[in-house]
Every structure is written in structure tokens, then in C-alpha cells.
N, C-alpha and C positions, 0 to 999 in steps of 0.2 A: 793709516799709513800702509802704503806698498810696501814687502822691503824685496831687497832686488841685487843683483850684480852688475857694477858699471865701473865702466873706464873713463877714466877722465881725457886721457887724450889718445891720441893712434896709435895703439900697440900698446898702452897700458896694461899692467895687470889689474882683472877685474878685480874690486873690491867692494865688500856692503856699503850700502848706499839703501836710502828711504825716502820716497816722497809721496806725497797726498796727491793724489788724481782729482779731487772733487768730486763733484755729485753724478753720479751715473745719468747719462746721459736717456730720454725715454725710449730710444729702440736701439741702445747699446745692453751686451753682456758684460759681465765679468765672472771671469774663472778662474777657480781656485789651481793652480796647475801642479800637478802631478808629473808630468813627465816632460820634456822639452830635448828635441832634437838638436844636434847643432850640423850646420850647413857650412859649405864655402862659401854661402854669400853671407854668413855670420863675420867670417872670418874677412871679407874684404869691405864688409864694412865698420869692422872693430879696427881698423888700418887704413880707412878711411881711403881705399882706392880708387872708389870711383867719386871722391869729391864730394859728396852729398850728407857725409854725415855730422850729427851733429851731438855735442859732448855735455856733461856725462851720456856716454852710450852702454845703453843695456840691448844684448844681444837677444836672439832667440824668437824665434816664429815657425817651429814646428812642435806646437803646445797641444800635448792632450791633458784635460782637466775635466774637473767637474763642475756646472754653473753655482757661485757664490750668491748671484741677485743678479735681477733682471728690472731694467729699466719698465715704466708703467703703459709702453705700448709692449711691449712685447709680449706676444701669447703663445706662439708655437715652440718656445722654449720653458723649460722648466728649473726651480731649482734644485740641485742633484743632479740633473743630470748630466752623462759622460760626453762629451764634446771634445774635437781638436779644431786648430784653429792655423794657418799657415802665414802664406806671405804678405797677403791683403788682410788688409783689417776692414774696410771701407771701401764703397763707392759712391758717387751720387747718387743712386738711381734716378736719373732721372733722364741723362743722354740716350743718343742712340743705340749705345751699345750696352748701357744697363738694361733699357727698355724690350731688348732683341733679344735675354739673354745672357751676352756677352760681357761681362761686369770686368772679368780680367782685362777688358781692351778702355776699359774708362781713362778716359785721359787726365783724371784727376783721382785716379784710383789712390788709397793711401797704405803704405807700407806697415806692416806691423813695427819695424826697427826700423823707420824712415821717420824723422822730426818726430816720435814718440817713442816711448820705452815700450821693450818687448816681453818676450816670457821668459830669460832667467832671471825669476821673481817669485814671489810667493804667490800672486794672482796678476794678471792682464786683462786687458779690456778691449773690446771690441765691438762693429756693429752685427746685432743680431743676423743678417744676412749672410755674412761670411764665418758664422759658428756654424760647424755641419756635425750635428748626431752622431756619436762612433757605434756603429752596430754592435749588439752584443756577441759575435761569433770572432770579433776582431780583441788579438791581445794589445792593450793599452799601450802596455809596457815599451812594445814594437814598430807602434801605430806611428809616435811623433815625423818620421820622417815620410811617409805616405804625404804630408799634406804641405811641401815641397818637389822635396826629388820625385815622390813617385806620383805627382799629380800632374810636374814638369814631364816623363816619359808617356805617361798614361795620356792626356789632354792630345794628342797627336793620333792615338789609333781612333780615338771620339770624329775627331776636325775631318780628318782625311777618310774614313769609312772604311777601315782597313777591314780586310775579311779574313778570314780560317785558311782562304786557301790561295793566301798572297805570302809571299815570301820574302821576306823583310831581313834587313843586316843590322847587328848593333856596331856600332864601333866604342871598341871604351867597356872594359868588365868593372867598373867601380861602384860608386855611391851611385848613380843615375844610371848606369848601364847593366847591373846586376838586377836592378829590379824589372831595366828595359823588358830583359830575358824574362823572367818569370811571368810579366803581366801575358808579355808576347807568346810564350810558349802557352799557358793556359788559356788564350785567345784562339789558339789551336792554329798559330799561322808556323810554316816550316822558316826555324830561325837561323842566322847565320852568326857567329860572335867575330868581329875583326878586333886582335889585339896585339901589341907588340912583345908582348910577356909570353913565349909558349908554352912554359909551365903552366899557365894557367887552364890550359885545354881542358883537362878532366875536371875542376870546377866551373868552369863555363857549360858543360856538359849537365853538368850536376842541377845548374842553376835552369838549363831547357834550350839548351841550345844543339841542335841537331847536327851544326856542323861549324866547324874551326875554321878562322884562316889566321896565319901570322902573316899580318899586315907588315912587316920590314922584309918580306920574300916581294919581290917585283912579279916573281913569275908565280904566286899563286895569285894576287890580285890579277895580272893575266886573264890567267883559267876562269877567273871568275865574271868575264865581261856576258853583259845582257844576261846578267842571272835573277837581281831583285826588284822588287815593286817598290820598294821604300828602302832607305838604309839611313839609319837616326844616329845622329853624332853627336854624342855625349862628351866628348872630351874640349880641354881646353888649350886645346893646340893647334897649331897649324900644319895641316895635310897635304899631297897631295890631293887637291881635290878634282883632278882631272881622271886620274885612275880611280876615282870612285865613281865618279860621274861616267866613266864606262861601264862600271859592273850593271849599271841601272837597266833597265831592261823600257822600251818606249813607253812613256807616259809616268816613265819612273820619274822619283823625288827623294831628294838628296835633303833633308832635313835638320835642321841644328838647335839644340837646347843646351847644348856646351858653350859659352863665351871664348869663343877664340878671337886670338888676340890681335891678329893683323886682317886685313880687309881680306876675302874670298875672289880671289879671282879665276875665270874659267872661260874657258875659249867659246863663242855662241854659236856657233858653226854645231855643234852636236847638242845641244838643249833642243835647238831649233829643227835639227833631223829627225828627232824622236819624240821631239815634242814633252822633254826631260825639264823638271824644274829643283831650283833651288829657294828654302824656306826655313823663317824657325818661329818658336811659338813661344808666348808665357805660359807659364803655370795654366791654369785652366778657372774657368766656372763655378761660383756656387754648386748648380747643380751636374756638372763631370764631376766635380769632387763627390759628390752622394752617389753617384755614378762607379766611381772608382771603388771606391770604399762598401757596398753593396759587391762588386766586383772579388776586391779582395776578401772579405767575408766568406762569398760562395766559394770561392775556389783556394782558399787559405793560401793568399799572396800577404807575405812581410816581409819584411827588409832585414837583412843581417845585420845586428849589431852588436856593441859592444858600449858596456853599461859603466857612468860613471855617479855617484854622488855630486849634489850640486855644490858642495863645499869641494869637491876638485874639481871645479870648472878651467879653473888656472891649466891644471894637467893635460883637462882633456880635452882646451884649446891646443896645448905646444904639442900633443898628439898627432890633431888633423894639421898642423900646420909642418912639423917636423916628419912625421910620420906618417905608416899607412892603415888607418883604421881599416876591420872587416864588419861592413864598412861603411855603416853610420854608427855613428856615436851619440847618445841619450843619455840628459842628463836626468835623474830621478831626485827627489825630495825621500 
């Protein structure tokens, strides 16, 4: 028996909860989990926003762990060893886009907390393909949110070929835009942080950001027209997105890994002069994730966070949901 944390209906408090998974499947893992992130999309689908979930709901899919047992195909995993495991559990392999690479684009991709239980539990399970090795240079402890938020930031500098000596904006210093800064800064590209909080400058600063704008000044967006290659918008709100699409510099890309809420609308008359696009992306790849995470390793990129025990999971949902974590929050065993 699993045992695990679930809600019985939208917006429940989590409470223990046990069930049998069955027999391990021959090219699935299971792991023992150690450590588990929690996300806002944990939180919109324990609320059941987007429609799709289904009850008892165990949240959690930014799991680091150790592998428990390995189905009898499996070879290039071991058990012991230290693995995290994110938003995919599954893909066909067998489409075109598993076949290309591209596993995060499967059209029948399966969700870790999508129609199955996730990782706040004592172990989860998944197919060997989307368990990626956590290097030893990378702390555990830190790691869970790397295979969400910062696979969601990082999967975009991989797609689009950003370089060292492109100049890129975050919009958004939070969960996804803190880490934005740090991969980008150690990317060695000159970084811009757009946020509406301007105390936060000297932390944005701290985090690798070269240069500030408070995004509620009209006239420093202004100043900043035809200034970046890329500017990735982390947040989940709605923008102007006409004055961002100015600061873009030609052949620039206005990019979105933030779930905003209303449709994006922008006038085509200036995409089309400069030949400017708008885009957003999932998560990333098997191997981006190995990608990343060798990344983070080398250049000691982790996410800030703030540690709760699994037995306060209750708290350290009404946290992210009332409050403002800095800023993921991990749960531990």
C-alpha cells in the first residue's frame, strides 16, 4: 500500500488516504520520495480549475526520490538511486513527437496528478523514461522544484537557441521568474527583471539581473523600446502586451509560460514590421530536463525555498494559496 495525501473534493483539506497501485508495470519506476515541491498548478488542480481533475486527489509532481523497484525492462535505472520526476509521468513513445524527441508535445502525454495519484505520498510511480538521474553536485533538498518551474523557464533558452550575448527580459520575480534570472544570468545573457513591486530591485539584482524596470512606470517601458531578443512572461496576468511587444527588438519574441487569463490580443501591424513573434511553451523534454539539471549542477542554479514537513502539507498549501512563499515551497518526509 501507497500511503499518501488526498482530498476528496475541490478545496478539501488533504487528509491520509492508502491505496494499492498494483504490480509495477515492466518499463515503469517507483520511488521512494523524499522530497516533493508544491506548484500552482498543484493548487489549481486540488480546486479543480481547470475541469479535469479527478477525486480523491493527491497532489505533487515535483518529486525527488530514490528508486524503490524497477519494473523487468528497465536497465538504465537502478535501485537506490536518487532521481526527481515532474509534471509528465508518461508518453507513448511511439508518435511523432516522442519519436523526434519531443515527448513533452505527445498528445496523449499523462500527467503525474492527471487521472492518477501524485507524490505527496510515501512513493509514486512512473514510466522510466520521464525519471531523469539527479546529479550529485545538485542539493536534493532544493532540486524538487527544478522539474516544474524551472524546466518550465529553462525549456525556452534550449527551443529558441538563446545566446550569451542576447539580451532577454523576465517579467515576473516569483516562483518561475526567480529562477528565470538565475539560469539566464549564468547563461551569460545581459538580463532585464520587469516587475511591479520596486522594492524588489536589489533582490532581482541579487538573483542576476543587470538591470530593473518597474513595469507600472509607462515611461520606463518607453525607454526601453527595441531593447530585447526575448522577454519571457512568467506571470499570470494580463498585460499590456503591446508595450512589450515594443521593447522587442526585430525578430524579437514575446514568450509566455505564465497562464494568463484572458485571450492576448496585439495589434499585427508591428509583429509583421519586424518580423516580432508571440509564443509559449510546456515544460520541456526528457532530455532538456538532463539538460537542465547538468546545467544547474555546473553552475549551482537552485531555487529558493522554504521547507515544510509532509504532515503540514494543510499549512503549506494555505501558504501558497493565501500567501507569499520565497518561493517554492518543499515538502520533506
Amino acid at each position: 500500500m501507497i500511503k499518501a495525501y488526498a482530498a476528496e473534493r475541490p478545496g478539501a483539506e488533504l487528509k491520509p488516504f492508502e491505496y494499492d497501485p498494483g504490480p509495477l508495470g515492466q518499463e515503469d519506476v517507483e520511488i521512494a520520495v523524499e522530497y516533493c515541491g508544491i506548484c500552482h498548478s498543484d493548487l489549481s488542480m486540488w480546486r479543480n480549475d481547470w475541469g479535469m481533475t479527478q477525486y480523491p486527489f493527491v497532489p505533487g509532481h515535483e518529486v525527488v526520490g530514490t528508486i524503490a523497484a524497477v519494473g523487468e525492462s528497465v536497465k538504465k535505472l537502478q535501485v537506490g538511486q536518487r532521481v526527481g520526476l515532474g509534471w509528465y509521468s508518461r508518453s507513448c513513445m511511439q508518435c511523432e513527437w516522442c519519436m523526434s524527441g519531443n515527448q513533452n508535445l505527445c498528445l496523449t502525454a499523462e500527467g503525474t496528478i492527471v487521472g492518477r495519484y501524485g507524490g505527496f505520498a510515501d512513493k509514486v510511480r512512473a514510466h522510466q523514461a520521464w525519471v531523469s538521474p539527479l546529479p550529485e553536485d545538485l542539493n536534493p533538498a532544493a532540486a524538487g522544484p527544478l522539474f516544474c518551474g524551472g524546466i518550465t523557464v529553462f525549456n525556452p533558452i534550449v527551443q529558441f537557441d538563446i545566446k550569451p550575448t542576447d539580451r532577454v527580459g523576465i517579467i515576473g520575480i516569483g516562483g518561475l521568474g526567480h529562477m528565470a534570472l538565475r539560469f539566464l544570468h549564468a547563461w551569460g545573457c545581459d538580463v532585464t527583471a520587469f516587475s511591479t513591486t520596486p522594492d524588489k530591485e536589489a533582490e532581482a539584482r541579487e538573483l542576476g539581473a543587470n538591470h530593473f524596470i518597474n513595469s507600472r512606470d509607462p515611461d520606463a517601458l518607453k525607454a526601453a523600446e527595441n531593447s530585447f531578443d526575448l522577454i519571457l512572461s512568467t506571470v499570470n496576468a494580463n498585460l499590456d502586451w503591446s508595450a512589450y511587444i515594443a521593447t522587442l527588438r526585430p525578430k524579437g519574441r514575446l514568450h509566455l509560460v505564465g497562464v494568463v487569463p484572458d485571450p492576448i490580443a496585439s495589434q499585427a501591424f508591428p509583429l509583421i514590421l519586424s518580423q516580432k513573434s508571440i509564443s509559449g511553451s510546456p515544460l520541456g523534454s526528457p532530455a532538456t530536463v538532463t539538460k537542465m539539471l547538468d546545467f544547474a549542477a555546473r553552475h549551482s542554479v537552485e531555487p529558493i525555498i522554504e521547507m515544510f514537513s509532509f504532515d503540514q502539507v494543510n499549512e503549506a498549501f494555505d501558504k501558497l494559496s493565501n500567501g507569499k512563499p520565497r518561493y517554492r515551497i518543499v515538502l520533506k518526509h
